[in-house]
C-alpha positions in Angstrom: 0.0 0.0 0.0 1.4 3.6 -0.6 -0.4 6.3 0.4 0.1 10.0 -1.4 0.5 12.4 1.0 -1.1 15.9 -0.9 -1.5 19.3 0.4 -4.9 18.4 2.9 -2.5 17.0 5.5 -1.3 18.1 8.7 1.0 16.3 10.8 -0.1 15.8 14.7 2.6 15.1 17.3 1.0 13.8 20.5 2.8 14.6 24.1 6.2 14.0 22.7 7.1 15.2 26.3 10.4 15.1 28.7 8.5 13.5 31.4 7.2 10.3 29.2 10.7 9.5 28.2 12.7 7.2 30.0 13.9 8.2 33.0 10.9 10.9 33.4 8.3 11.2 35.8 5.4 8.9 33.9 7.9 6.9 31.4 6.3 5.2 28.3 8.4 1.7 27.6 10.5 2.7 24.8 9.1 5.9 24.5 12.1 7.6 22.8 12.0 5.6 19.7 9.5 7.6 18.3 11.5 10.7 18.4 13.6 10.3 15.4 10.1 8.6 13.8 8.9 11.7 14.3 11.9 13.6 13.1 11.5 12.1 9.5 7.5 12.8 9.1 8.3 16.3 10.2 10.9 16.6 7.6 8.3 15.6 5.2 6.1 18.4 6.2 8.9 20.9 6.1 9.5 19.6 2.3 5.7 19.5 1.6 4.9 22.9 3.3 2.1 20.7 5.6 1.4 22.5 8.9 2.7 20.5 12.1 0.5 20.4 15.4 2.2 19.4 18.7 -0.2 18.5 21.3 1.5 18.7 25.2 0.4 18.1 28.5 0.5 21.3 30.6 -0.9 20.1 34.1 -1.2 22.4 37.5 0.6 21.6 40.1 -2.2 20.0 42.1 -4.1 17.8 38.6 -7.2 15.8 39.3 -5.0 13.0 37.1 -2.7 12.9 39.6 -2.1 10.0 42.4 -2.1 13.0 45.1 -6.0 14.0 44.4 -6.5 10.1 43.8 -5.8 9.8 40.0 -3.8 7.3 38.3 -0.8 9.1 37.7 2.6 10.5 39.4 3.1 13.9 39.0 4.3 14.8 35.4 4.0 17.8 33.2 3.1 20.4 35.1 3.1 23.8 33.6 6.6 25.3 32.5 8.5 22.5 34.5 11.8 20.6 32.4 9.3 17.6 33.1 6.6 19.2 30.4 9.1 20.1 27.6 8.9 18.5 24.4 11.9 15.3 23.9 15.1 17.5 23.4 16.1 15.7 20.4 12.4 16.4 18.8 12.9 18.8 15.6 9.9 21.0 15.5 10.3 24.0 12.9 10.1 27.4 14.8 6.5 27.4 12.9 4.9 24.9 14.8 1.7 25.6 15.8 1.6 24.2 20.5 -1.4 22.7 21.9 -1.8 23.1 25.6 -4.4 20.6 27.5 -5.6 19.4 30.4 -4.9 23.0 32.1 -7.6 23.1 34.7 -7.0 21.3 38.1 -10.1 19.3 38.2 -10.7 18.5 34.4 -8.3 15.9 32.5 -7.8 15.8 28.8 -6.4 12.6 27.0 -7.5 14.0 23.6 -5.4 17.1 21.8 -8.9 18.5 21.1 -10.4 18.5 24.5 -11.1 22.0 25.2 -8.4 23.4 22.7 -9.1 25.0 19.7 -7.4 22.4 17.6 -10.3 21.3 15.4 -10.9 25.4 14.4 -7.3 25.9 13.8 -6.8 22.4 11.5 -9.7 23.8 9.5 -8.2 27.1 9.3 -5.3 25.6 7.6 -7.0 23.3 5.3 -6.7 20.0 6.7 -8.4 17.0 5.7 -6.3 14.2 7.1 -4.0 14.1 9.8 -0.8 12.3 10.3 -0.8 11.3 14.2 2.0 10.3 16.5 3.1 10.5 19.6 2.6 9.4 23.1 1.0 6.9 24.4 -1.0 4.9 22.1 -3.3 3.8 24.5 -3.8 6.8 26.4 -3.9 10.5 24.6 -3.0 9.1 20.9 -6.1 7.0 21.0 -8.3 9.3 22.7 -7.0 11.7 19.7 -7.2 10.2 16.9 -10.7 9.3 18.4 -12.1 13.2 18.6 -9.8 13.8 15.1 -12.8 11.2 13.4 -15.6 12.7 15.4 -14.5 15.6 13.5 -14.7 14.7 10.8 -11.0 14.1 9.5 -9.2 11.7 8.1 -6.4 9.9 10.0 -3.0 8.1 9.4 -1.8 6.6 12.1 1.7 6.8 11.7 2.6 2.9 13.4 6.2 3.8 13.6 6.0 7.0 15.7 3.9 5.7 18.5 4.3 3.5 22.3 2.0 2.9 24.5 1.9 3.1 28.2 0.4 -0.6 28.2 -1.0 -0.8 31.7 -2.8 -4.2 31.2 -0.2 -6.1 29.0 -2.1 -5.9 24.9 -3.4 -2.3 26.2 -2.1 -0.8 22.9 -2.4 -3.3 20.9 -6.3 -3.1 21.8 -5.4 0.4 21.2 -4.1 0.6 17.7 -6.8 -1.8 16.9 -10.0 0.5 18.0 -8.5 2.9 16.2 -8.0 1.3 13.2 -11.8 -0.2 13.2 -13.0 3.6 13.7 -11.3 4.2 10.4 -7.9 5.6 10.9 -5.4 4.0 8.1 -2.0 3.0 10.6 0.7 3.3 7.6 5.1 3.9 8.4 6.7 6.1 6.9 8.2 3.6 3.8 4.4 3.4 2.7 4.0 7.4 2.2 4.5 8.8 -1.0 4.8 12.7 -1.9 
């Protein structure tokens, strides 16, 4: 299968985040490896003039998400920390357009479009179909690429630019699948074509 990637596209980088590589706060197995992933779709955009999206995690101090107010999760990614950086070896053009979520204290936001204008600004820029990767595929890449359908666009799940947290052992698998029955296309990067 190869897949032309035209001028409707606009790549989405999920919570590609300090604190979910290893060694950080909330660490997604093998999280890392989908940096330089990454890398090369973002070079593709530069070349094909596509906008780029990166989605992050910008928690208070005090979350509802986390295990301190009885969520599920240590502390990461709170608001201007090193923790809720983007991957330092992530090459996002200057251009990039950042999506802040889950801001509120008692309101948490797996999806990049949960109370962000994401949706308006894709639209604004002419995109049809997204390229999504990121962090973690069972977590805020599903729950994404989930409201990206809702609303209408198409999706590409890029398969070799994502990890998943993986909870319950076959969590992203389960994952990838859903996503893939709810009518994303999961491609890599060898079966794009510009």
């Amino acid at each position: 299968m190869t897949i032309t990637i035209g001028n409707h596209e606009a790549l989405l980088v999920v919570d590609v985040q300090r604190d979910f590589m290893p060694g950080g706060a909330l660490a997604v197995p093998d999280g890392d490896a989908v940096v330089p992933a990454l890398n090369r779709y973002a070079a593709l955009a530069r070349r094909k003039g596509l906008p780029v999206f990166a989605s992050r995690d910008w928690h208070p101090k005090n979350h509802c998400s986390f295990r301190a107010r009885g969520g599920p999760w240590p502390q990461h990614c709170v608001a201007g920390t090193p923790g809720a950086a983007f991957a330092e070896n992530l090459d996002l053009a200057p251009d990039t357009v950042v999506i802040d979520k889950a801001m509120r204290e008692d309101a948490d936001a797996y999806s990049a479009f949960s109370g962000t204008p994401l949706a308006q600004l894709l639209r604004e820029r002419g995109a049809k179909r997204l390229l999504v990767g990121g962090l973690a595929t069972d977590y805020c890449v599903l729950n994404t690429v989930r409201d990206a359908l809702k609303e209408g666009f198409g999706v590409l799940l890029l398969k070799d630019a994502i990890r998943a947290v993986n909870v319950q052992p076959g969590d992203g698998e389960r994952a990838q699948r859903e996503m893939q029955e709810a009518g994303a296309v999961a491609v890599n990067y060898q079966e794009l074509s510009s």
